[in-house]
PDB file of N, CA, C and O in Angstrom:
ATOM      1  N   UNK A   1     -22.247  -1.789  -2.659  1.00  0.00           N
ATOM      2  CA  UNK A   1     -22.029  -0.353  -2.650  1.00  0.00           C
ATOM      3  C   UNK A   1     -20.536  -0.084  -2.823  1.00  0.00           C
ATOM      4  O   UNK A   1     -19.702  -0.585  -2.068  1.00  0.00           O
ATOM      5  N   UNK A   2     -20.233   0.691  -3.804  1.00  0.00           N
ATOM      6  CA  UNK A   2     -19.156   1.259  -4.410  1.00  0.00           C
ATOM      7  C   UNK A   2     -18.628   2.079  -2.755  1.00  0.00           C
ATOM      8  O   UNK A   2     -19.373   2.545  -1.893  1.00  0.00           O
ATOM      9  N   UNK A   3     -16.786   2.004  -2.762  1.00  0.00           N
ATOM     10  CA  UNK A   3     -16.374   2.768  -1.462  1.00  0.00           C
ATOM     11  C   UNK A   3     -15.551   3.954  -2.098  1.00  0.00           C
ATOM     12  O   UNK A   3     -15.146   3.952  -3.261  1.00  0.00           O
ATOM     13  N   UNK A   4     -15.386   4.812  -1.323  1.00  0.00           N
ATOM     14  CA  UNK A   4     -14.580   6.157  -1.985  1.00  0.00           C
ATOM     15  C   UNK A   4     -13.132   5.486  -2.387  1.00  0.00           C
ATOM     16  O   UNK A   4     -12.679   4.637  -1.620  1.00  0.00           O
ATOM     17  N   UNK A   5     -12.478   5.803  -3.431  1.00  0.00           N
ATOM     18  CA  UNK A   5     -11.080   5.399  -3.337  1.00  0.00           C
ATOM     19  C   UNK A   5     -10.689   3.648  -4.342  1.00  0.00           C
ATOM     20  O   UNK A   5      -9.590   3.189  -4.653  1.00  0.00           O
ATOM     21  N   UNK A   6     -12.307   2.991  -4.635  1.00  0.00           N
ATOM     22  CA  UNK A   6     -12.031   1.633  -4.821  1.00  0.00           C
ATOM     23  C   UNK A   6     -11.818   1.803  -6.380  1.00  0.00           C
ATOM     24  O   UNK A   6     -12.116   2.986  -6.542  1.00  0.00           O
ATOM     25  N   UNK A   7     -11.588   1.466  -7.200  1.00  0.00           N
ATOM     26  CA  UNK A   7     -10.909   1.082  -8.802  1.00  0.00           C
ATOM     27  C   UNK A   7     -11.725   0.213  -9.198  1.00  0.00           C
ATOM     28  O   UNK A   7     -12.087  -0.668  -8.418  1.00  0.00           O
ATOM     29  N   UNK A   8     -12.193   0.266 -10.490  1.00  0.00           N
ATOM     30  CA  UNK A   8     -12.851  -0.164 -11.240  1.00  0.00           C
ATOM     31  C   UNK A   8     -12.616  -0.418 -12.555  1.00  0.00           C
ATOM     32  O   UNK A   8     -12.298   0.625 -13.126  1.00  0.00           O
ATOM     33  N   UNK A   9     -12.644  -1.650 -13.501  1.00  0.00           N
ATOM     34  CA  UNK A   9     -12.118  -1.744 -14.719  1.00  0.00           C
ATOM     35  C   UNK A   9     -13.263  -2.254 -15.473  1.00  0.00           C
ATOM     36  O   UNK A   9     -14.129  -3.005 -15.025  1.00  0.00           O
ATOM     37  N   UNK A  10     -13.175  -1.680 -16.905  1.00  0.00           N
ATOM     38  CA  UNK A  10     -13.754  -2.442 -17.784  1.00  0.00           C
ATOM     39  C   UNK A  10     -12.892  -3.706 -18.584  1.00  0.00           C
ATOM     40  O   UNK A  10     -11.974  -3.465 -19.367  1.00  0.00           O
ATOM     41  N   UNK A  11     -13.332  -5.022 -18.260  1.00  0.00           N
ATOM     42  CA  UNK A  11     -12.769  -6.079 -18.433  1.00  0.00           C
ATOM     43  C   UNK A  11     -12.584  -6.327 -20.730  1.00  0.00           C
ATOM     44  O   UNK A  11     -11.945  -7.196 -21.324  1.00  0.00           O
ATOM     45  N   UNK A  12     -13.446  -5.148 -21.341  1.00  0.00           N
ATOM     46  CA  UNK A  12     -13.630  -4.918 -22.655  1.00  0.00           C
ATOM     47  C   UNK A  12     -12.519  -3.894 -23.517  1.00  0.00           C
ATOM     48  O   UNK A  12     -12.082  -3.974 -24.665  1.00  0.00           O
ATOM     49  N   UNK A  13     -12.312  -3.042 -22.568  1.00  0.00           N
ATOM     50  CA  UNK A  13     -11.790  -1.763 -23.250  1.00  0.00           C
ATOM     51  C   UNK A  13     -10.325  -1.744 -22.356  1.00  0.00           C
ATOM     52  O   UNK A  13      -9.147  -1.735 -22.712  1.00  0.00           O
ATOM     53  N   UNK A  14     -10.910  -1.742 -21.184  1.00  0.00           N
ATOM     54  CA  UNK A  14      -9.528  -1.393 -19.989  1.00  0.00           C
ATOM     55  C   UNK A  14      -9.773  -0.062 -19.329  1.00  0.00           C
ATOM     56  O   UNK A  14      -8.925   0.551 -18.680  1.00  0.00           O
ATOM     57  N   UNK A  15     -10.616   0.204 -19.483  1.00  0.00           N
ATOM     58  CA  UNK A  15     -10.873   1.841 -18.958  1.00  0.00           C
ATOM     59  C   UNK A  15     -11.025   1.199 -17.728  1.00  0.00           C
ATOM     60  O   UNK A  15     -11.468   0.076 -17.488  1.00  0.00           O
ATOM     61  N   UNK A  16     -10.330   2.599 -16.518  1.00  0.00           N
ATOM     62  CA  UNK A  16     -10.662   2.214 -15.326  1.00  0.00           C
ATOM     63  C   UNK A  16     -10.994   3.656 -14.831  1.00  0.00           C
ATOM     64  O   UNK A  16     -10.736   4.739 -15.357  1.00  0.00           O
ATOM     65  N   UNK A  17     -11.617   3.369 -13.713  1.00  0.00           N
ATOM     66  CA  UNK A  17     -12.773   4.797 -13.186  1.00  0.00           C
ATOM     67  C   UNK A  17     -12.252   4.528 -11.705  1.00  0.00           C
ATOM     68  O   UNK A  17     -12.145   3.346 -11.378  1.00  0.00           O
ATOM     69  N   UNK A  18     -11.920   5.506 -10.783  1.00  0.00           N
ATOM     70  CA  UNK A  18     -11.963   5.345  -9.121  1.00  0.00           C
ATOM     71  C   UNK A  18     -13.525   6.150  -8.588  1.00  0.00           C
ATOM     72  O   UNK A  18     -14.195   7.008  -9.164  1.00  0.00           O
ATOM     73  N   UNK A  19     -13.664   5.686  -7.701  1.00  0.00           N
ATOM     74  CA  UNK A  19     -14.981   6.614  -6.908  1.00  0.00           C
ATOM     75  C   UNK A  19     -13.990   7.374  -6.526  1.00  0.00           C
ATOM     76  O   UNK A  19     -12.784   7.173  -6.384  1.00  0.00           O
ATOM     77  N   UNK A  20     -14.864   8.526  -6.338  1.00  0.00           N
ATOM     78  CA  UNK A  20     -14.843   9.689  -5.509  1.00  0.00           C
ATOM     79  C   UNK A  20     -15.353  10.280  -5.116  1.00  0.00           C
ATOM     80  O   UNK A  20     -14.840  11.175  -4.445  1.00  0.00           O
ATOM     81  N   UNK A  21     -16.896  10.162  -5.290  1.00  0.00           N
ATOM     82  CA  UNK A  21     -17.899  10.493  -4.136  1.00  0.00           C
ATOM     83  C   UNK A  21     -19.090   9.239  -4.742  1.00  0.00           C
ATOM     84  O   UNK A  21     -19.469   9.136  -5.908  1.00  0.00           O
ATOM     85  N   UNK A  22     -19.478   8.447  -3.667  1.00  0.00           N
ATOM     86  CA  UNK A  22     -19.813   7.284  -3.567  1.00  0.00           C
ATOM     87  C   UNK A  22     -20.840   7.503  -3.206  1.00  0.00           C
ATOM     88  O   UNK A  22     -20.931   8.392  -2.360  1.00  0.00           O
ATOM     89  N   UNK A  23     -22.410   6.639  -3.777  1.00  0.00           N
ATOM     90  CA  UNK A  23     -23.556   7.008  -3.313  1.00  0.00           C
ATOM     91  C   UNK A  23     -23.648   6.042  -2.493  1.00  0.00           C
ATOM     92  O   UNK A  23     -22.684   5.418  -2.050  1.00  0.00           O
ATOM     93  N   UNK A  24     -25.262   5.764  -2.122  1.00  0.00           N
ATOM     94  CA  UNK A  24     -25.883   5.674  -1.145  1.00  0.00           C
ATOM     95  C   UNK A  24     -27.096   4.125  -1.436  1.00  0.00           C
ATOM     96  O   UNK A  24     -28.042   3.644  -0.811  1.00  0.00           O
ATOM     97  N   UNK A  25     -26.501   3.858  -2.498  1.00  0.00           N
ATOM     98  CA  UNK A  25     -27.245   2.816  -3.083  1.00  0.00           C
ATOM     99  C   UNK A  25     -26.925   1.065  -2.445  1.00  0.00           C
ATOM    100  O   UNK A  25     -25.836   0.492  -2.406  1.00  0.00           O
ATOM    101  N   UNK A  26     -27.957   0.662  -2.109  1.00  0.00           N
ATOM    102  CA  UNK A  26     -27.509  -1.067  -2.020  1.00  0.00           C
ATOM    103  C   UNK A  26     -26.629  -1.789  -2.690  1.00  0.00           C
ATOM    104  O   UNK A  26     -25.764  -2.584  -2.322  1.00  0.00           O
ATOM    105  N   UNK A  27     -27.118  -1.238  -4.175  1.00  0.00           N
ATOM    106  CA  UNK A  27     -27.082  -2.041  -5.347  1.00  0.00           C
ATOM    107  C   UNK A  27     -26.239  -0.855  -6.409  1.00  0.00           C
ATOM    108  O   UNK A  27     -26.700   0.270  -6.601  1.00  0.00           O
ATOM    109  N   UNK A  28     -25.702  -1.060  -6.668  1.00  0.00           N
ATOM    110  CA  UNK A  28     -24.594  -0.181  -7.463  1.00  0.00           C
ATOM    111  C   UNK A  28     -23.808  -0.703  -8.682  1.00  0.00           C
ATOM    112  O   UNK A  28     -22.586  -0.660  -8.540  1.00  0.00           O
ATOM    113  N   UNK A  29     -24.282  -1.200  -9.886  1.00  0.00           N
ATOM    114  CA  UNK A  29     -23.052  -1.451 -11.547  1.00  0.00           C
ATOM    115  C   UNK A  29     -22.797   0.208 -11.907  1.00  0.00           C
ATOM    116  O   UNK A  29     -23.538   1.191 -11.912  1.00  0.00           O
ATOM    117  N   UNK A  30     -20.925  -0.083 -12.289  1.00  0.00           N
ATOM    118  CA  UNK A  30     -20.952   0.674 -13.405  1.00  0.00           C
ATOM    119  C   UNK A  30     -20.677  -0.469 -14.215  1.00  0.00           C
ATOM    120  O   UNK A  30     -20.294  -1.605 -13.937  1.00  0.00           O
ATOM    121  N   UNK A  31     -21.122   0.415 -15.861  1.00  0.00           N
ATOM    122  CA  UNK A  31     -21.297  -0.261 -16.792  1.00  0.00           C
ATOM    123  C   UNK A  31     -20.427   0.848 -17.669  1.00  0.00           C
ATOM    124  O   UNK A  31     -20.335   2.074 -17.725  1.00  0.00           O
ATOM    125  N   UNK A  32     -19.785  -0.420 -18.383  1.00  0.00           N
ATOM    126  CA  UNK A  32     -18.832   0.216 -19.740  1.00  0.00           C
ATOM    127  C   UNK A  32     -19.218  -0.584 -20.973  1.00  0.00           C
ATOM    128  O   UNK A  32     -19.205  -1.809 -20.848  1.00  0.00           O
ATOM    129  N   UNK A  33     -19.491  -0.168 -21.911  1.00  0.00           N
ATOM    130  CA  UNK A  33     -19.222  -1.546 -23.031  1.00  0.00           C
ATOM    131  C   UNK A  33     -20.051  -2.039 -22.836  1.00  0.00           C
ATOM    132  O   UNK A  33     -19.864  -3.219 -23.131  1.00  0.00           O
ATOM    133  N   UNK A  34     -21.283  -1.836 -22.362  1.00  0.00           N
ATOM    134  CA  UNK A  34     -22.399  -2.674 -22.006  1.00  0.00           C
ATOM    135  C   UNK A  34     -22.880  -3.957 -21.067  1.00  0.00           C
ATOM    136  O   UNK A  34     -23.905  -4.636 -21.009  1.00  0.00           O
ATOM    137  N   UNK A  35     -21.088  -3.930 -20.074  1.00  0.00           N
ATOM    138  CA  UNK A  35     -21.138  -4.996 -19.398  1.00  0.00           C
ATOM    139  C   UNK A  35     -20.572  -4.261 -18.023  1.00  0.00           C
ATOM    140  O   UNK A  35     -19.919  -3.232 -18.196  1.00  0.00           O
ATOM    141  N   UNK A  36     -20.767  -4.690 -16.780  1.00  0.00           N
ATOM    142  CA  UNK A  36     -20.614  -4.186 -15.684  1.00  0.00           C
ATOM    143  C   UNK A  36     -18.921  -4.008 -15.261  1.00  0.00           C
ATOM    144  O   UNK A  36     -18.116  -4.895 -15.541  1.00  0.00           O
ATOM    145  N   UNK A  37     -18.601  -2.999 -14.698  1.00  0.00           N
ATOM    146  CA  UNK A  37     -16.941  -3.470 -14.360  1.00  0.00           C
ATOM    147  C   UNK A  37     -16.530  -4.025 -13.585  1.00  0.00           C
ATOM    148  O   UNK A  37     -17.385  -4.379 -12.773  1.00  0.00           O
ATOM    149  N   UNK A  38     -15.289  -4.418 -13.307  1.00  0.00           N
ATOM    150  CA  UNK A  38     -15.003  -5.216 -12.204  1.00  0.00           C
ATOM    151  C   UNK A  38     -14.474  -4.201 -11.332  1.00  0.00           C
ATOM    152  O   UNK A  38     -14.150  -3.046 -11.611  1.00  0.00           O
ATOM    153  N   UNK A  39     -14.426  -4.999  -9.891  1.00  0.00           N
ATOM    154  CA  UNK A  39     -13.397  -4.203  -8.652  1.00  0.00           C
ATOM    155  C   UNK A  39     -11.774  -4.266  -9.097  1.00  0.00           C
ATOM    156  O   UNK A  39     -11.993  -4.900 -10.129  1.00  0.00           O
ATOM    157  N   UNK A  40     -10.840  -4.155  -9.104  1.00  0.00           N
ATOM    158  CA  UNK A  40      -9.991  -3.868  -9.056  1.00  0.00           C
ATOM    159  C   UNK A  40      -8.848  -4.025  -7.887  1.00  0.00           C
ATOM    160  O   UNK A  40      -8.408  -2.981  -7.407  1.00  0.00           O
ATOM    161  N   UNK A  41      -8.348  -5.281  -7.407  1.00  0.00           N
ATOM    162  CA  UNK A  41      -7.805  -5.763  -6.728  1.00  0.00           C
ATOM    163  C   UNK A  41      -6.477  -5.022  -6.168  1.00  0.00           C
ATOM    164  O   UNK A  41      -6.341  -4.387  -7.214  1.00  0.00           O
ATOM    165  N   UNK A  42      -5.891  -4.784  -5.746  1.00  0.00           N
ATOM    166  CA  UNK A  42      -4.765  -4.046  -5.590  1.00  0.00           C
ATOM    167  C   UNK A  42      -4.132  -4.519  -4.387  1.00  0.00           C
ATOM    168  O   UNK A  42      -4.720  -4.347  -3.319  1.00  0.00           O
ATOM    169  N   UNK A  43      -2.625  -5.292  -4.425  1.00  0.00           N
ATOM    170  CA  UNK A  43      -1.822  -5.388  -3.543  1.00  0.00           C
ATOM    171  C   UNK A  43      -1.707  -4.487  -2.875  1.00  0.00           C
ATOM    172  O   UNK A  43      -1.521  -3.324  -3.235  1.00  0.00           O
ATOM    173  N   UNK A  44      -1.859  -5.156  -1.140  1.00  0.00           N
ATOM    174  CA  UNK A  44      -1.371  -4.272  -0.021  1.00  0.00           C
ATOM    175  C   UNK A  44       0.241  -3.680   0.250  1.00  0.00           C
ATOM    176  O   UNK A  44       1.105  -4.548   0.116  1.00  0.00           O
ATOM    177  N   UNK A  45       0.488  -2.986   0.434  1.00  0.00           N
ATOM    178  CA  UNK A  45       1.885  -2.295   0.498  1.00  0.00           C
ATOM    179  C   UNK A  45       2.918  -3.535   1.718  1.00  0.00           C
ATOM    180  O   UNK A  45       2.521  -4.181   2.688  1.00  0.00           O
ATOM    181  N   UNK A  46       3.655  -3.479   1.380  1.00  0.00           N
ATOM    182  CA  UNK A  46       4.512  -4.114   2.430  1.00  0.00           C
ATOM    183  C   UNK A  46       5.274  -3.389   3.081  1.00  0.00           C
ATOM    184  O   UNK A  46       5.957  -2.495   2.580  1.00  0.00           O
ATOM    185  N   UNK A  47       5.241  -3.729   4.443  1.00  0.00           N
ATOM    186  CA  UNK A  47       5.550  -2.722   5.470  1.00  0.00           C
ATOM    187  C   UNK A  47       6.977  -3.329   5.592  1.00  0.00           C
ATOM    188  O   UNK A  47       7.430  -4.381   5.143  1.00  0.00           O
ATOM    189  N   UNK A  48       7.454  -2.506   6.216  1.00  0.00           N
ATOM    190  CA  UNK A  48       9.085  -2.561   6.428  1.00  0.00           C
ATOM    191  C   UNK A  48       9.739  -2.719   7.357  1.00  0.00           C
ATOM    192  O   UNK A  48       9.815  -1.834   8.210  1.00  0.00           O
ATOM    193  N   UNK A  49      10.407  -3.891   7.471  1.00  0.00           N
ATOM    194  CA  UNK A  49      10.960  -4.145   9.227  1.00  0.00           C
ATOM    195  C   UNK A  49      11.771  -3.000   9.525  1.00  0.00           C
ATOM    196  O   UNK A  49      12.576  -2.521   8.727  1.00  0.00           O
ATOM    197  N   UNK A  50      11.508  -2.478  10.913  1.00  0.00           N
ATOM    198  CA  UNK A  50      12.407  -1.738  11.311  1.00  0.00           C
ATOM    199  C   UNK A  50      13.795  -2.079  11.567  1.00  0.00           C
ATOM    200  O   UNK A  50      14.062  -3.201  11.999  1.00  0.00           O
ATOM    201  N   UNK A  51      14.851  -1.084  11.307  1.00  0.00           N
ATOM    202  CA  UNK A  51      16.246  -2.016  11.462  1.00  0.00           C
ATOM    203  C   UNK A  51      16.096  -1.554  12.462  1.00  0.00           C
ATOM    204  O   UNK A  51      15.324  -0.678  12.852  1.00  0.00           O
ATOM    205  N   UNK A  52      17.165  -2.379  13.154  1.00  0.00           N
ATOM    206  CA  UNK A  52      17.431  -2.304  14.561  1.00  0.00           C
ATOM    207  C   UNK A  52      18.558  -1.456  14.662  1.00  0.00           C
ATOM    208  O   UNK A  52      19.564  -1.525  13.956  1.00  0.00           O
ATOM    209  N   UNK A  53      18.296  -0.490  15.761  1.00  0.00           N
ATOM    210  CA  UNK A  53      19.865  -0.509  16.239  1.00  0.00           C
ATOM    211  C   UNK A  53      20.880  -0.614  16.689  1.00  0.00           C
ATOM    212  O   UNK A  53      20.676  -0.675  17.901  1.00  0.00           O
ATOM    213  N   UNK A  54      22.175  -0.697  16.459  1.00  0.00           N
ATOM    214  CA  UNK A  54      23.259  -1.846  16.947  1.00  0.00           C
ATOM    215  C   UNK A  54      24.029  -0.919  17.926  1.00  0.00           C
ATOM    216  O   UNK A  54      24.435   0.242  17.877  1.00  0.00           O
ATOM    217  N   UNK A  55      24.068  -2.369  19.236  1.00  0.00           N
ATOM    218  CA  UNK A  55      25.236  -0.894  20.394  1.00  0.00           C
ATOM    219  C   UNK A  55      26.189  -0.447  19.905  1.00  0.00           C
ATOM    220  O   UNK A  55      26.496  -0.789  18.764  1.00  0.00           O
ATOM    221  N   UNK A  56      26.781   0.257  20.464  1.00  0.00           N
ATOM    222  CA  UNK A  56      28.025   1.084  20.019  1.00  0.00           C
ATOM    223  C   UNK A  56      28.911   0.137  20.264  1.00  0.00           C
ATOM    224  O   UNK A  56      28.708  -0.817  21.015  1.00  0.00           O
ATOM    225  N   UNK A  57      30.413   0.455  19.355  1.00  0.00           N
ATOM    226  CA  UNK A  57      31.634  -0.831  19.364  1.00  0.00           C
ATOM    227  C   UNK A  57      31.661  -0.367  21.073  1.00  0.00           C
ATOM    228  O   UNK A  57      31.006   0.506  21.643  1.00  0.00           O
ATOM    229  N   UNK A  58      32.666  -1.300  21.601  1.00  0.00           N
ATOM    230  CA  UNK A  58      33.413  -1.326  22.602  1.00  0.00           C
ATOM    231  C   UNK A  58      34.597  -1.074  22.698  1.00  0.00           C
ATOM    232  O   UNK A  58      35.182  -0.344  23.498  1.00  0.00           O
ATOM    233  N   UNK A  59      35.217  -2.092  21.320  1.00  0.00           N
ATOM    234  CA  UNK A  59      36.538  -1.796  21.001  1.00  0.00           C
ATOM    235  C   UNK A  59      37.122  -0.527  21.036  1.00  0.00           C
ATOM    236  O   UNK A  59      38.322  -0.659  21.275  1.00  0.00           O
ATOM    237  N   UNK A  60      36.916   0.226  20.950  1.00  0.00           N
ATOM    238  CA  UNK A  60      37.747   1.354  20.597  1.00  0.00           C
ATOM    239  C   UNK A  60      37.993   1.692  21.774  1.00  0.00           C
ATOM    240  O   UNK A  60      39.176   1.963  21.981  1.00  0.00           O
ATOM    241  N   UNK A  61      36.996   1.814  23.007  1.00  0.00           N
ATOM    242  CA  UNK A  61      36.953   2.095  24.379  1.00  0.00           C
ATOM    243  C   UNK A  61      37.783   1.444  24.855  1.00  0.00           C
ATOM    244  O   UNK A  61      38.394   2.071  25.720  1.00  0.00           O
ATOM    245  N   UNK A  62      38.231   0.133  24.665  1.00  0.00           N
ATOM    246  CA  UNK A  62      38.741  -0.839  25.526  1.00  0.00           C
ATOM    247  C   UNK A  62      40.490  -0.521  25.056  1.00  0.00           C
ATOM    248  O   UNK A  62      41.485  -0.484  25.780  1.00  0.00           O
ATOM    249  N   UNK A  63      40.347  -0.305  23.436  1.00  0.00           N
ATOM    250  CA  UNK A  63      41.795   0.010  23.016  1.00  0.00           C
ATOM    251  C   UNK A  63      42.070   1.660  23.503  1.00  0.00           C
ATOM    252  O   UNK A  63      43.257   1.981  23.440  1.00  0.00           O
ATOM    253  N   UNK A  64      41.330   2.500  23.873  1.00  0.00           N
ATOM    254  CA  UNK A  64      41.844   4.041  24.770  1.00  0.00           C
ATOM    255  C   UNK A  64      42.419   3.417  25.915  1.00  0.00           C
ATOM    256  O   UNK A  64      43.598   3.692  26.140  1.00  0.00           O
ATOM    257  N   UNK A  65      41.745   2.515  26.801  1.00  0.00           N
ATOM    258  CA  UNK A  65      42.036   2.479  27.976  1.00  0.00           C
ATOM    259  C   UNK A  65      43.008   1.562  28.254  1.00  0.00           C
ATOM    260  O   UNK A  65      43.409   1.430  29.410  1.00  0.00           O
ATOM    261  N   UNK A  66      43.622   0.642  26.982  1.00  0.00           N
ATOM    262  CA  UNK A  66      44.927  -0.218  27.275  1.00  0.00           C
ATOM    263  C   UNK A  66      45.876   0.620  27.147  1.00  0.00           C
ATOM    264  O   UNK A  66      46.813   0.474  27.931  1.00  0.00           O
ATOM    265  N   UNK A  67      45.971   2.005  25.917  1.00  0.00           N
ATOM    266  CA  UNK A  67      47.062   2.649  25.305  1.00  0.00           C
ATOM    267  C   UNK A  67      47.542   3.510  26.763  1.00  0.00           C
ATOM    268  O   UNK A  67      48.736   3.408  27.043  1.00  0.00           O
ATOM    269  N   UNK A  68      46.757   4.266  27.606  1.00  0.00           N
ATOM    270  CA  UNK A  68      46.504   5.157  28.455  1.00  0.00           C
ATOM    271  C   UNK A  68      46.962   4.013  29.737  1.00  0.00           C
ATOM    272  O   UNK A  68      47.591   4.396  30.723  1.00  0.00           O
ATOM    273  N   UNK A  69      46.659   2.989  29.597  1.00  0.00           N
ATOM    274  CA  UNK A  69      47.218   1.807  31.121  1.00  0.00           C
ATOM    275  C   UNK A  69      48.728   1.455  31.244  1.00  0.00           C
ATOM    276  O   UNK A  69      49.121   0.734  32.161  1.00  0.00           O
TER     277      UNK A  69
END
């Protein structure tokens, strides 16, 4: 059974079709060209390390409080 959203190619022509309202069937071909299409594989997104964030300098604090000593 075909899912809402999944991609589909004809491996003949290149035409590709997405569902968008998906039946209710066990058994489900589309057919292009007289031959069934394929699913359509699609890399998952890569998620993104969060940067971290870095403490605040010190230095500058430490150089107020020598100038001021």
């Amino acid at each position: 059974m075909a899912r809402k959203g999944e991609k589909f190619e004809c491996e003949e022509c290149g035409m590709v079709v997405m569902v968008w309202d998906p039946c209710e069937c066990d058994e489900c071909d589309l057919i292009c060209c007289d031959i069934p299409m394929c699913l359509v594989e699609e890399p998952k997104p890569k998620r993104k390390a969060k940067a971290k964030k870095k403490p605040a300098k010190k230095k500058a604090a430490k150089r107020k409080k020598a100038a001021a000593g």
